[in-house]
VEXNU-288769 format. One record per residue: x, y, z of N, C-alpha, C in turn; residue in one letter; chain. Coordinates in steps of 0.2 Angstrom, whole numbers. Layout:
    n.c1    n.c2    n.c3   ca.c1   ca.c2   ca.c3    c.c1    c.c2    c.c3   code   unit
       X       Y       Z       X       Y       Z       X       Y       Z      a      A
...
This chain:
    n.c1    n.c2    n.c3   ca.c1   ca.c2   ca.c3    c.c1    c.c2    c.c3   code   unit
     -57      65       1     -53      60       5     -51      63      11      x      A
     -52      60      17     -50      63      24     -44      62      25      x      A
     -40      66      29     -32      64      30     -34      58      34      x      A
     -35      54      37     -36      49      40     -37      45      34      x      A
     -38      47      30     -38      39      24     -32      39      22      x      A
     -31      44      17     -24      48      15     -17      44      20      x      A
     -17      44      27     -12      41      30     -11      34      31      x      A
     -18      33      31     -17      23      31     -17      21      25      x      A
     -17      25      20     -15      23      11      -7      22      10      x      A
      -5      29      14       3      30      16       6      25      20      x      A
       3      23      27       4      16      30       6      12      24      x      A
       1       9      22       1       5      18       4       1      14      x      A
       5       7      10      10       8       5      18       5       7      x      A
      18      10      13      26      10      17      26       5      18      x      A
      24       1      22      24      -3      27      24     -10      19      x      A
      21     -10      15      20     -15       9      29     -17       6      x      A
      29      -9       6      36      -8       3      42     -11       7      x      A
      43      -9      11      45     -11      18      45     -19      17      x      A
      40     -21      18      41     -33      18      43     -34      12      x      A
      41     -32       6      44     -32       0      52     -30       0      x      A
      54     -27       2      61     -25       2      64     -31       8      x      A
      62     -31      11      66     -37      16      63     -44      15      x      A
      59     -46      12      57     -52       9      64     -53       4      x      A
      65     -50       0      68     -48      -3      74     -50      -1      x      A
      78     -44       0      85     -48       8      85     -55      10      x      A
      82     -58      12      82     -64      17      79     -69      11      x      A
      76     -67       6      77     -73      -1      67     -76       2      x      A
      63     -72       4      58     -75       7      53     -74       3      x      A
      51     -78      -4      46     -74      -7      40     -74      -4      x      A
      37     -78       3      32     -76       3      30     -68       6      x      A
      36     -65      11      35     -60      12      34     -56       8      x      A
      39     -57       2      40     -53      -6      32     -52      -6      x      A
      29     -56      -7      22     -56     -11      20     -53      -7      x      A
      19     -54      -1      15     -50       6      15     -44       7      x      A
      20     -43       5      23     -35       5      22     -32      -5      x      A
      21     -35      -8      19     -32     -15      11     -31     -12      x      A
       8     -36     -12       0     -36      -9      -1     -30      -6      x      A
       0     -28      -2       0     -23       4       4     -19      -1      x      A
       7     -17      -4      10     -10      -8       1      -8     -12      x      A
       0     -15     -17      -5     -13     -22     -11     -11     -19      x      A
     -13     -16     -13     -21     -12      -8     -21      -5      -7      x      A
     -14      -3      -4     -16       5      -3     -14      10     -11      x      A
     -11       7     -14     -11      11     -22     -18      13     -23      x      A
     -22       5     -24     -31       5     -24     -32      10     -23      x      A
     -32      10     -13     -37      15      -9     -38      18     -11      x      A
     -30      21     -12     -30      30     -16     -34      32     -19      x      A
     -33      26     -27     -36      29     -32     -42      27     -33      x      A
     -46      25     -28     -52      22     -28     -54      31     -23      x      A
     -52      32     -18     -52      38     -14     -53      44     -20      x      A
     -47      45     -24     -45      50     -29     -54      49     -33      x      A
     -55      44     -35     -60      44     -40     -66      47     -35      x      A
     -67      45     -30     -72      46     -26     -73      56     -26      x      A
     -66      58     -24     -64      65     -23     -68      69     -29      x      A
     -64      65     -37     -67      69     -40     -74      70     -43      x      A
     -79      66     -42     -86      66     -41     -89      70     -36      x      A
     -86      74     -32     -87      78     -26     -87      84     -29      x      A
């Protein structure tokens, strides 16, 4: 896994978290869900990334 992956998985995550927590705040479940979506995507990457790593 290249740190270029590694970091847009971190984006990801961050930034998923991040609209889920302010969706959150402002009582907005569409963001809520927008921001879980975008949390679970980059969890994936990883562990789709990690499986790949350890076949290597």
């Amino acid at each position: 896994m290249g740190i270029g992956d590694k970091i847009e998985n971190a984006k990801d995550k961050a930034a998923g978290e991040a609209k889920e927590k302010l969706g959150d705040a402002q009582d907005n479940p569409d963001l809520k869900a927008e921001g879980k979506a975008q949390k679970v995507e980059g969890n994936l990457k990883s562990a789709g990334e990690n499986v790949k790593d350890a076949f290597q």
